[in-house]
N, C-alpha and C positions, 0 to 999 in steps of 0.2 A: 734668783735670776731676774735680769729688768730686761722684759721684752719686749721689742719693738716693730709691729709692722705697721707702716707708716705709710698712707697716700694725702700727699698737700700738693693742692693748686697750685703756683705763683704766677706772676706775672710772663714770664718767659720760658719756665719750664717746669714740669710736673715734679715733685720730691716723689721719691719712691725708695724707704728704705724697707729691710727685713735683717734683725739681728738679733741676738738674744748674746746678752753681757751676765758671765758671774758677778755677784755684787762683791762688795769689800776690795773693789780696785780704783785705778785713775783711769778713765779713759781721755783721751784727746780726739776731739773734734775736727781736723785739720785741712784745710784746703783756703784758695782764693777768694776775697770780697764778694759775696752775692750768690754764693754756692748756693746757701741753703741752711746753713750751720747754726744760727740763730733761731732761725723758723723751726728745726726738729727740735732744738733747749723747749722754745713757746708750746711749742705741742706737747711735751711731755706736761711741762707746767699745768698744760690746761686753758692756755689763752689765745688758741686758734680754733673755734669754733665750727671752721670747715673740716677741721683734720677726721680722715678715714680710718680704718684698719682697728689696731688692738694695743695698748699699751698698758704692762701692767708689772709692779714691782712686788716681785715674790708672788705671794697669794692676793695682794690687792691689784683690785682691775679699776685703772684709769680712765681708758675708753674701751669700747668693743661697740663696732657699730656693725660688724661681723655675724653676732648673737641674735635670737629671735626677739630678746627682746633688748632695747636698745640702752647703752649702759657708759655713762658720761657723769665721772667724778670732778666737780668743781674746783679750780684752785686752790681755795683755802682748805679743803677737806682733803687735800693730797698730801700735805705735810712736809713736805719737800723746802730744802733751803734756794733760791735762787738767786745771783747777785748775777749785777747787768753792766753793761760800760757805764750807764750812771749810776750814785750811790741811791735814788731816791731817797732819803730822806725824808720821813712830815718835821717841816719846818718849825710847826710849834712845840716842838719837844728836844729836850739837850740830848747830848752825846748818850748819857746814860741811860734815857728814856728810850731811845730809839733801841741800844741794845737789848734793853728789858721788855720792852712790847711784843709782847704775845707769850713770852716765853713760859711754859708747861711745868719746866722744872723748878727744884730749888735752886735759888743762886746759890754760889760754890767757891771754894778759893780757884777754885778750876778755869771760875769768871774772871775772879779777880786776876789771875794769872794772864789769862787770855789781852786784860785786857791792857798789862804791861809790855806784854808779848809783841802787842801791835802800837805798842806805844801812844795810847791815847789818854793816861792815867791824867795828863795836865789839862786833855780838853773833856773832860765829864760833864761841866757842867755848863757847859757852851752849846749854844744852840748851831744849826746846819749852815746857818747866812755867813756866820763868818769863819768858817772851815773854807782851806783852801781845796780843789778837787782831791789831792792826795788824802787829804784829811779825812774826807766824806764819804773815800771809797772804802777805807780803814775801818771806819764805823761800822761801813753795809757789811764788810766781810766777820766784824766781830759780830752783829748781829745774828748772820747764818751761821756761824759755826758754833755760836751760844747755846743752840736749839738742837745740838749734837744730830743734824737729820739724817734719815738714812741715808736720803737721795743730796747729792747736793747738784745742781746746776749752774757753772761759772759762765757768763758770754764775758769774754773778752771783759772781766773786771781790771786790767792791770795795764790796758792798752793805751791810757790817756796819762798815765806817773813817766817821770824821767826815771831813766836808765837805773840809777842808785837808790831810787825807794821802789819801784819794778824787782827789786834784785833781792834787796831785801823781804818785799812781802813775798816774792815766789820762794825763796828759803822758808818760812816762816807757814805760809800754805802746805808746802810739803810737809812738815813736821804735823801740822794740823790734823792735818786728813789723816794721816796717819793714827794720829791721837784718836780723834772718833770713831774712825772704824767704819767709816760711810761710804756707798758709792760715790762718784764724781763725775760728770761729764766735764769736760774744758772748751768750749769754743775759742779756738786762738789762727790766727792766720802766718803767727810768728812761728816757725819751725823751732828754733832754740826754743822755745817756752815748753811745747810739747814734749821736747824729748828730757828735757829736765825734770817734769814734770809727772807726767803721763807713764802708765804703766804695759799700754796699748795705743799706738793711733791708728784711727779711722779716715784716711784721707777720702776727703768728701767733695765733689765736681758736679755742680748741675743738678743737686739734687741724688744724687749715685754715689755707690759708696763702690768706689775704684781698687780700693784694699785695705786691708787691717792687720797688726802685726804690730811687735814692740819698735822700739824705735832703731836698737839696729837691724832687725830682720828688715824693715824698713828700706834702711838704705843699703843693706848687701843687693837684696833680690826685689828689687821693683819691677812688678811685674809688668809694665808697661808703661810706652816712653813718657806717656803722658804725667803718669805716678813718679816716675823719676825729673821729668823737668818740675813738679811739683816741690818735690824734697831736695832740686837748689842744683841739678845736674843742667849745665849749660853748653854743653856740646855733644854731639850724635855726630858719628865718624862712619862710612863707611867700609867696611873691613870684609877682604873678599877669604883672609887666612882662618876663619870663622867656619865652623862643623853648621853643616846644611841643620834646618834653613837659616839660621842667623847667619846678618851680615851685617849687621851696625853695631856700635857700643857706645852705654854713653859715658860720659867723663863731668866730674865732679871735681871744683878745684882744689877740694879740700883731701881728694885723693890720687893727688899725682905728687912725685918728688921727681927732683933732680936727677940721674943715675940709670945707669942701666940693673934691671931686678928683674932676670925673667921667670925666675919664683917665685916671684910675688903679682906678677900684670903683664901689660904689653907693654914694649918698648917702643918707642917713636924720636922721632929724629927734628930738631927746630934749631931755629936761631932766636937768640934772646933778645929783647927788645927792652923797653921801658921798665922802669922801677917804682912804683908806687907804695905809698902808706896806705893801708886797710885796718880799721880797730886795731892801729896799734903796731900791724905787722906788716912784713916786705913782703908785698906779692909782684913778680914779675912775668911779663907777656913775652910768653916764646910762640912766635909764627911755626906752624908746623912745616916740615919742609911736602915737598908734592901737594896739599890741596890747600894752603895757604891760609888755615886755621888757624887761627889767634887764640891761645890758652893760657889764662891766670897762674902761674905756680907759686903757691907759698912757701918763700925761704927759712929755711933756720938763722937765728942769728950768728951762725959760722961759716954761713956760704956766700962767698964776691962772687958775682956775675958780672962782668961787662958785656956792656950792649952790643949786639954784633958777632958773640962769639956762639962758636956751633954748640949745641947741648943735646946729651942723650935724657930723655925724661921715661919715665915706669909710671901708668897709668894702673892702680894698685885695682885689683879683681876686678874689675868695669863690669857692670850688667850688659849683658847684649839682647838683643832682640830681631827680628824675621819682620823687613820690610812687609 
């Protein structure tokens, strides 16, 4: 079990977590710029030196400042893998030095695999100066996962690659983590990475841990509007045909169609507006009729809309919630 009661200062708001995670899963980290979500990775790490409370994996205790006597395991004596949005790198050593430094085990074809895997077999013996960022983050990741740790710690390693090598190493991580058998935290602010990814997320706000759940319990039952504008829900509608006390629901673009379903959601009435390209896909703006809400609908590629004409849409299971 990796447990975590966690009191950290910041600048604007206190962190205050209390959790306890089975190990041998993915967890995801997930909420907005400045939560807080790095600062709990740094704590576990051991590189916040103010942090409070008790952190401890399995039977090893990381901090307890809880205990009579007071009990603070250093960084390197934690063992733990953790890669960062940058690759650091020591520049005086190649590709292959930096994988190899530190490392406890024997090398293994399991390395050498790894390290086709991530495709850096051509840059071994290249030093960090002239790796491009994608390159360098390649390395740090083959580095932690060389060292098979129990604990691994990702912040946000994947957030600075374009789209198609992002894609490729989140394929390639999953199969990984897999492979060793290790916990994982994720810090990511990207929704898609998490739920690809992750086995569990943590949406985190302010320092607060607002809720937890896999990725679809997630977005069935968010427990509040706040967890649901979080997870990409962009309209709250008030609905007086709602069983006391709920009277709002919110609505996620990704879960309305076209059509009338009323076993599947609520029905609502609009006229179609504009037709725009989204990654790829037709999403069009239907005005709702009565409170003049404006909603994203993504089309199939079988359905013509013109602009102007009436449309019935199915708002599919919508979470509601009590003003």
């Amino acid at each position: 079990m990796l447990q975590l009661d966690l009191t950290l200062q910041r600048k604007l708001f206190a962190i205050k977590l209390q959790i306890e995670l089975p190990l041998g899963r993915i967890y995801g980290l997930f909420g907005p710029s400045a939560a807080g979500k790095s600062s709990i990775l740094s704590a576990i790490a051991g590189f916040e030196t103010q942090a409070k409370g008790r952190i401890a994996l399995g039977n090893r205790i990381f901090l307890d400042t809880n205990a009579l006597a007071y009990r603070y395991l250093p960084p390197w004596q934690r063992e733990i893998g953790f890669v960062e949005q940058k690759a650091n790198l020591f520049p005086h050593l190649t590709v292959r030095e930096n994988i190899q430094l530190g490392l406890k085990t024997k090398w293994s074809s399991w390395h050498e695999d790894l390290i086709d895997r991530l495709q850096l077999r051509t840059y071994l013996h290249v030093k960090p100066e002239f790796l491009s960022g994608g390159l360098a983050q390649r390395v740090a990741l083959a580095r932690a996962f060389s060292r098979k740790p129990r604990l691994l710690l990702l912040d946000e390693p994947l957030s600075a690659l374009d789209w198609e090598t992002r894609t490729m190493l989140q394929n390639e991580i999953l199969v990984l983590l897999h492979e060793i058998d290790c916990t994982t935290l994720l810090v990511t602010h990207q929704l898609s990475e998490a739920q690809k990814l992750c086995d569990q997320i943590a949406v985190i706000d302010r320092g607060r841990l607002l809720q937890m759940g896999s990725p679809q319990d997630l977005m069935d039952t968010p427990h509040t509007p706040r967890v649901a504008q979080l997870l990409g829900y962009k309209h709250f509608l008030q609905m007086s045909e709602l069983p006391p006390p709920h009277n709002s629901i919110a609505i996620h673009p990704d879960r309305v169609v076209l059509g009338s379903y009323p076993d599947q959601g609520i029905c609502l009435h609009g006229t179609a507006g504009a037709i725009a390209l989204q990654d790829g896909q037709r999403r069009i703006a239907i005005t709702l009729s009565g409170n003049g809400e404006v909603i994203d609908v993504l089309l199939s590629p079988l359905e013509t809309i013109i602009p102007g004409q009436q449309v019935t849409l199915t708002v599919i299971h919508p979470p509601s919630f009590a003003s």
